[in-house]
C-alpha positions in Angstrom: -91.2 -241.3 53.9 -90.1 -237.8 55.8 -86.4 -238.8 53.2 -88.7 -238.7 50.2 -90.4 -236.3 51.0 -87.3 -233.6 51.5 -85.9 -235.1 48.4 -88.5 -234.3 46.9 -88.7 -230.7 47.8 -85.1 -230.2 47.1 -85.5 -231.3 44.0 -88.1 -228.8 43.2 -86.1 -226.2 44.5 -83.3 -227.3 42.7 -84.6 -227.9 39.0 -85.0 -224.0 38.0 -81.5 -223.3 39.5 -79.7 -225.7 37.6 -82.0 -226.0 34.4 -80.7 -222.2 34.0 -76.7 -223.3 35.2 -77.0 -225.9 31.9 -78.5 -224.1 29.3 -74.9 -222.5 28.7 -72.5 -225.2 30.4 -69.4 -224.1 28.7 -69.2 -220.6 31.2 -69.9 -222.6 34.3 -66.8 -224.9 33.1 -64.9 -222.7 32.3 -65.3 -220.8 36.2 -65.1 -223.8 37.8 -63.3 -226.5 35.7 -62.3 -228.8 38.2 -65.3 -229.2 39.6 -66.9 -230.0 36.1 -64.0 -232.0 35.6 -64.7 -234.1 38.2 -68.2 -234.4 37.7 -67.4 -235.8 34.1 -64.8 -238.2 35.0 -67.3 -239.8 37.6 -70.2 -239.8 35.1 -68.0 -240.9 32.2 -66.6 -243.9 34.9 -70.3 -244.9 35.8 -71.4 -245.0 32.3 -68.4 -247.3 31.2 -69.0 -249.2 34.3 -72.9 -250.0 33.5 -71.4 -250.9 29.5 -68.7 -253.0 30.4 -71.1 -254.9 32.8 -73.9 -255.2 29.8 -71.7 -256.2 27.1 -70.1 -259.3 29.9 -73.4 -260.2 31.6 -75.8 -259.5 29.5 -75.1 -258.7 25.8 -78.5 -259.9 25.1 -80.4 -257.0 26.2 -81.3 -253.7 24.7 -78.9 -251.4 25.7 -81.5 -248.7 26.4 -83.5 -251.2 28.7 -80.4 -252.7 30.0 -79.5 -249.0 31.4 -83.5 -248.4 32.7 -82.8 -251.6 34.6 -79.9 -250.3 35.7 -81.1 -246.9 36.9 -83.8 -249.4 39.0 -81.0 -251.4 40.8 -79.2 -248.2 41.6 -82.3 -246.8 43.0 -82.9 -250.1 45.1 -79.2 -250.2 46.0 -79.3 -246.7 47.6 -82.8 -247.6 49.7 -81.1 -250.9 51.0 -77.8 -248.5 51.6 -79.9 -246.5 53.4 -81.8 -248.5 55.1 -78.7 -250.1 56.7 -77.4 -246.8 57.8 -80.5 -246.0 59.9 -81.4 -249.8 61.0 -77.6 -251.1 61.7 -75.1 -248.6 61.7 -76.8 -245.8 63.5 -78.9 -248.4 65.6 -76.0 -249.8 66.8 -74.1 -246.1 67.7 -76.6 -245.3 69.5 -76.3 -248.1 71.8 -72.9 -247.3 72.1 -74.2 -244.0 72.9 -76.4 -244.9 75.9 -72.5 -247.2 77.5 -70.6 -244.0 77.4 -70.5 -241.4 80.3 -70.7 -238.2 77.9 -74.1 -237.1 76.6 -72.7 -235.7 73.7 -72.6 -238.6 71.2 -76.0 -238.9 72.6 -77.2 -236.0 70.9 -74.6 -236.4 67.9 -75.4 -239.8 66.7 -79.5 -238.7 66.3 -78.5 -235.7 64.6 -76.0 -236.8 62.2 -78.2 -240.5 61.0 -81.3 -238.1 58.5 -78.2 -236.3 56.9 -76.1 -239.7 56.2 -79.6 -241.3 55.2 -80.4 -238.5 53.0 -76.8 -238.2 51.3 -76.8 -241.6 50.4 -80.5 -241.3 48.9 -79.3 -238.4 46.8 -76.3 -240.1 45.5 -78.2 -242.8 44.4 -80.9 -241.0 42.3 -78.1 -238.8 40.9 -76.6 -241.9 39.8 -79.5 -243.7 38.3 -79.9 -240.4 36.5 -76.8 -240.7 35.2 -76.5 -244.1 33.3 -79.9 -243.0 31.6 -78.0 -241.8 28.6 -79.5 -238.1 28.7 -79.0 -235.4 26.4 -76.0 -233.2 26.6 -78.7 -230.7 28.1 -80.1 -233.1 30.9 -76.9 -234.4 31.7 -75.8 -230.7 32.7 -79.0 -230.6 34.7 -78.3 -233.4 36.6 -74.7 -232.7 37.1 -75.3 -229.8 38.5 -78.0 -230.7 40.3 -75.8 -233.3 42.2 -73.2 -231.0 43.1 -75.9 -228.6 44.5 -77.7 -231.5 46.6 -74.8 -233.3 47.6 -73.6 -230.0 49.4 -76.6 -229.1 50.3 -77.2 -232.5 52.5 -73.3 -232.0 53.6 -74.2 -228.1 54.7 -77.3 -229.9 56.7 -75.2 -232.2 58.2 -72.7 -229.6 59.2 -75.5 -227.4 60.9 -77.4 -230.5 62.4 -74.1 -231.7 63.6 -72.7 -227.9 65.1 -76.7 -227.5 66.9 -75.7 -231.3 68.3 -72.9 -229.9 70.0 -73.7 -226.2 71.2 -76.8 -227.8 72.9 -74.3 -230.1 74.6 -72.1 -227.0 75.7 -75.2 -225.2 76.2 -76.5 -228.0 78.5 -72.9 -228.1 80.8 -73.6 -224.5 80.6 -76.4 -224.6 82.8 -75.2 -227.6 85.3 -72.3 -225.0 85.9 -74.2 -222.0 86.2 -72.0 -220.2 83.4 -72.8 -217.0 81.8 -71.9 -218.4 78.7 -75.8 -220.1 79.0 -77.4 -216.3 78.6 -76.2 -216.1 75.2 -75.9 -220.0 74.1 -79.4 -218.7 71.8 -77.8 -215.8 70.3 -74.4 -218.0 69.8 -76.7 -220.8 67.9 -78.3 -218.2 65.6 -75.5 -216.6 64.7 -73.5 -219.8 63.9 -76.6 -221.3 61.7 -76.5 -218.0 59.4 -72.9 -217.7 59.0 -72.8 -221.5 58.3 -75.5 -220.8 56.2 -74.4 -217.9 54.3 -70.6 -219.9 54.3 -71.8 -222.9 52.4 -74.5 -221.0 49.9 -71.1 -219.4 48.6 -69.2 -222.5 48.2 -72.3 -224.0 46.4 -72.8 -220.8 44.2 -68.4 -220.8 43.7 -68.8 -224.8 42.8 -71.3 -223.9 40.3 -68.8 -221.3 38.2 -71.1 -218.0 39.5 -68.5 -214.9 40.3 -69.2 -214.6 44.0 -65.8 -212.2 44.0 -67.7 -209.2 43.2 -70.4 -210.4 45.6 -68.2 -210.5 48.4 -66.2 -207.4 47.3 -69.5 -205.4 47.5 -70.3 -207.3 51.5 -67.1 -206.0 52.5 -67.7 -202.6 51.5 -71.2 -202.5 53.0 -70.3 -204.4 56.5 -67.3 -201.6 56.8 -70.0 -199.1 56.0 -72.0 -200.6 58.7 -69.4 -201.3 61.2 -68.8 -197.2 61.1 -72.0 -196.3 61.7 -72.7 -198.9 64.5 -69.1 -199.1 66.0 -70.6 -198.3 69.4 -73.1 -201.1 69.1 -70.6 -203.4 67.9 -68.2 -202.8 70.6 -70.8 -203.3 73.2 -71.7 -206.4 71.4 -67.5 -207.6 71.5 -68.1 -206.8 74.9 -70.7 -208.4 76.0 -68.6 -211.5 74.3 -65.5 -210.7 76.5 -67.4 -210.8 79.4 -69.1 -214.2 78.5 -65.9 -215.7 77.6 -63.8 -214.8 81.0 -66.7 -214.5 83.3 -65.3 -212.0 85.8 -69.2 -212.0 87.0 -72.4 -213.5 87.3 -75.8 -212.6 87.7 -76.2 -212.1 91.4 -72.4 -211.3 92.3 -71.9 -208.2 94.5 -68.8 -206.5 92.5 -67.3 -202.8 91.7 -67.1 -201.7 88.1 -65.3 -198.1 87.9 -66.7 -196.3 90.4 -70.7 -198.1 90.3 -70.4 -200.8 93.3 -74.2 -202.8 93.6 -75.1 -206.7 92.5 -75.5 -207.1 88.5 -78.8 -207.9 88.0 -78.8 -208.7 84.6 -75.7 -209.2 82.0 -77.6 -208.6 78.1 -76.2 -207.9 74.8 -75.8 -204.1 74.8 -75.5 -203.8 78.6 -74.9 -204.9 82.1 -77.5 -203.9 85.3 -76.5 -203.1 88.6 -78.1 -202.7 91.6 -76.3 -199.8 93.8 -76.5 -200.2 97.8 -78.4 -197.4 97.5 -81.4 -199.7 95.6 -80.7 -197.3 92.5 -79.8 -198.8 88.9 -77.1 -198.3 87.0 -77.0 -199.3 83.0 -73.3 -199.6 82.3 -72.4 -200.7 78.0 -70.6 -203.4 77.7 -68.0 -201.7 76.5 -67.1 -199.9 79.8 -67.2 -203.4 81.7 -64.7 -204.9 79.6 -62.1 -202.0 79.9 -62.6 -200.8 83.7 -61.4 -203.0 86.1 -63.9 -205.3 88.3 -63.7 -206.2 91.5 -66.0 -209.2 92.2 -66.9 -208.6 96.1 -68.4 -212.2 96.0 -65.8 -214.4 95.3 -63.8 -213.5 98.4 -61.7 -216.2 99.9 -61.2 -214.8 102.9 -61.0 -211.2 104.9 -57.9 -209.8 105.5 -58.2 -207.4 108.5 -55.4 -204.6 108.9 -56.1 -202.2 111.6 -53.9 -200.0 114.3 -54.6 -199.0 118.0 -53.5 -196.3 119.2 -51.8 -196.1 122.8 -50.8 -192.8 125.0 -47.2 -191.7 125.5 -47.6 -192.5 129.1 -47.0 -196.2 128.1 -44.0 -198.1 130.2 -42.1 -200.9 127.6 -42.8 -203.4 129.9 -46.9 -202.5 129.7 -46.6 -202.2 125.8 -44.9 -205.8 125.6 -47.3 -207.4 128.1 -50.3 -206.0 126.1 -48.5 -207.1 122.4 -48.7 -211.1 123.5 -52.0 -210.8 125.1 -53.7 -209.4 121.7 -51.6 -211.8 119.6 -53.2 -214.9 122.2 -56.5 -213.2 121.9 -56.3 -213.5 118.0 -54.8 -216.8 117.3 -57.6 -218.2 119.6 -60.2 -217.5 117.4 -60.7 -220.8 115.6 -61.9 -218.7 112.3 -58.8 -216.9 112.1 -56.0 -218.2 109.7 -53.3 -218.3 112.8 -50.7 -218.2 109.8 -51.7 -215.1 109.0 -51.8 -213.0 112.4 -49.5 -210.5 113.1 -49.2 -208.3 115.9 -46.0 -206.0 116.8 -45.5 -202.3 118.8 -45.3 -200.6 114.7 -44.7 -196.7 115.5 -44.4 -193.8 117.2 -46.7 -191.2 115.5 -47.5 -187.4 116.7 -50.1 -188.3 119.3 -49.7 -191.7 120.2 -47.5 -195.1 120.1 -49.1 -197.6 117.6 -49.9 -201.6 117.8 -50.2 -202.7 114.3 -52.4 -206.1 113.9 -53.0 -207.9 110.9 -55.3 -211.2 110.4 -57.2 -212.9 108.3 -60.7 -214.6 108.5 -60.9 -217.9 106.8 -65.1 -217.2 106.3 -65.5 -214.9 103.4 -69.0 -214.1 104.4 -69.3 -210.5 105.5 -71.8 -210.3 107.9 -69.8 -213.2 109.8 -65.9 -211.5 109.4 -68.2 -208.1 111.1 -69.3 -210.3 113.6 -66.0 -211.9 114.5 -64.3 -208.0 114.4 -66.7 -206.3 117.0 -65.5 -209.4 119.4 -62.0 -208.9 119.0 -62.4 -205.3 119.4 -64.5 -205.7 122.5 -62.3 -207.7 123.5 -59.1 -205.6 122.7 -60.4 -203.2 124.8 -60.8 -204.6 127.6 -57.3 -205.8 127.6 -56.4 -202.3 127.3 -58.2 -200.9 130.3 -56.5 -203.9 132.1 -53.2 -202.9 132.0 -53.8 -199.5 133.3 -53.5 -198.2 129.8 -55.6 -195.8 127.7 -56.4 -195.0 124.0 -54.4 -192.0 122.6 -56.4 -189.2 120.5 -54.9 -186.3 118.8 -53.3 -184.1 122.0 -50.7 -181.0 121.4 -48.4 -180.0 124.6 -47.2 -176.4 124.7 -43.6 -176.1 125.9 -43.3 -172.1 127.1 -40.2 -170.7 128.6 -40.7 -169.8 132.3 -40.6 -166.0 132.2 -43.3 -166.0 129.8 -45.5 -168.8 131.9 -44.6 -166.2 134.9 -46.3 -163.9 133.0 -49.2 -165.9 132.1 -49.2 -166.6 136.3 -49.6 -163.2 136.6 -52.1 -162.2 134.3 -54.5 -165.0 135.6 -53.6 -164.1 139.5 
């Protein structure tokens, strides 16, 4: 009953709209003459059809009461048609459904089987209508109101069919802990209007009405509006960019520009973030889709690149012993990368001669690679004091010649 019911409806809806389309059908043909072109050839085919079958079967019987009988089977034809899509053919997709392993033809099948129903339903009364032998007038009413429905019921299946699948995206969204799940809503709004809008401008360009001028005139205003919300639209196009290559996600410590913190929230207009400070910073979407971001979250590991410094008063033999006990003392450390350690006697710089080391920590949590540092330093120097050797810090030595450090002797004595 809920068929009849929105048939019923849609023809209500539909009766003003294409009583007014008939009562001058020669402009809507001539806008769109293929379409009522083909709408003749198919109700100038049915009509010969239900003729050719009277005058063979039954040349006995009135031809008005043999096309009212007519219009009955046709109406019974398209309930048992229908009834077999929803009891057999969906029935049985669904089954097919439940074997599968992906949910989507699970929500697909469900969504698709009212629109089928309903398309058969309307194809049937339109057809019954048809082999009535109407007036020119009614037959340009039901024309018309058969192109209308039959897209309609299409347009329906189209939206019913798009929701099936966003809320199958929507759902892997989730398991996956995408961003793309934040906007999934907005996504499925806007798609249902623009499919909406879409298909209300076929219908109206089926029906012969000049939807050129219509759309000339939406150009003009949306580049009126685009000018005077070009920031709002950029943040929105942002906001998109940041959706569709998810550099971040809610509760990732990162550094956009020069604001470092954890994004607390990722909207349409804007993206939060919590500063180490606890402050909050509101940066538009705009900005985080041209500044560059560093996601401090999704480290892989910690490179470490530091450099002691050693005193001039270091012997080569001393600066080699100590150079393969730090390497030892690094590789050792089971949550260093040993492919990565490098240790070597680097430079000699103003004050001191340097050991550069280099490693990498396969952990990426922080607290643990700070952990893991302190012992190595610890432990670096105590190596140091073991060879007899000392940390260097900036020093300058004053080379005088002897008179004057005679002088200075003097002066003292």
């Amino acid at each position: 009953m809920s068929s009849f019911r929105r048939l019923f409806f849609l023809s209500a809806a539909l009766v003003p709209l294409t009583a007014l389309l008939a009562a001058d059908p020669a402009p809507a043909a001539t806008a769109a003459p293929v379409v009522a072109s083909r709408a003749h050839e198919v109700t100038d085919l049915l009509e010969r059809f239900v003729s050719w079958i009277h005058a063979r079967y039954a040349p006995g019987i009135d031809d008005q009461l043999f096309h009212w009988i007519a219009c009955g089977l046709l109406l019974l034809l398209a309930i048992l048609l229908r009834n077999i899509i929803r009891n057999v053919i969906f029935h049985y997709l669904k089954k097919f459904a439940e074997k599968t392993e992906t949910t989507l033809d699970d929500k697909l099948f469900p969504a698709l089987e009212d629109p089928a129903a309903m398309l058969v339903m309307v194809l049937g009364i339109f057809a019954s209508l048809t082999v009535l032998q109407l007036s020119e007038r009614m037959d340009a009413i039901v024309n018309n109101g058969a192109l209308i429905a039959v897209l309609g019921v299409v347009l329906w299946g189209f939206i019913r069919a798009g929701g099936a699948v966003l809320d199958h995206f929507e759902e892997i969204a989730h398991e996956k802990e995408m961003t793309v799940a934040t906007f999934m809503p907005l996504i499925k709004k806007t798609l249902f209007v623009v499919t909406i809008v879409v298909g209300l401008i076929i219908i109206a360009d089926s029906l012969g009405a000049k939807v050129g001028a219509l759309l000339t005139s939406l150009g003009i205003g949306g580049l009126a509006f685009a000018l005077a919300a070009q920031d709002t639209i950029a943040n929105l196009f942002g906001s998109f960019v940041v959706v569709m290559d998810q550099p971040f996600r809610v509760g990732d410590n990162v550094k956009i520009g020069a604001s470092t913190g954890m994004v607390e929230d990722i909207g349409l207009r804007s993206t939060k973030i919590r500063l180490l400070d606890k402050s909050l910073v509101v940066i538009p979407n705009k900005a985080v889709a041209t500044e560059p971001i560093t996601n401090l979250t999704r480290f892989t590991g910690r490179r470490v690149e530091q450099v002691l410094g050693l005193t001039y008063d270091t012997r080569p033999d001393q600066m080699e012993a100590l150079v393969g006990e730090l390497r030892q003392l690094i590789t050792a450390e089971p949550e260093i990368d040993a492919a990565s350690v490098h240790v070597y006697f680097r430079d000699f710089n103003a004050s001191s001669v340097d050991v550069w080391l280099v490693y990498v920590v396969k952990a990426p949590d922080f607290a643990a690679h700070m952990k893991l540092r302190q012992k190595l330093n610890l432990a670096f120097m105590r190596a140091v004091e073991a060879h007899g050797l000392s940390f260097a810090f900036p020093t300058q030595t004053l080379h005088l010649p002897e008179p004057v450090m005679g002088r200075i002797a003097g002066a003292k004595n």
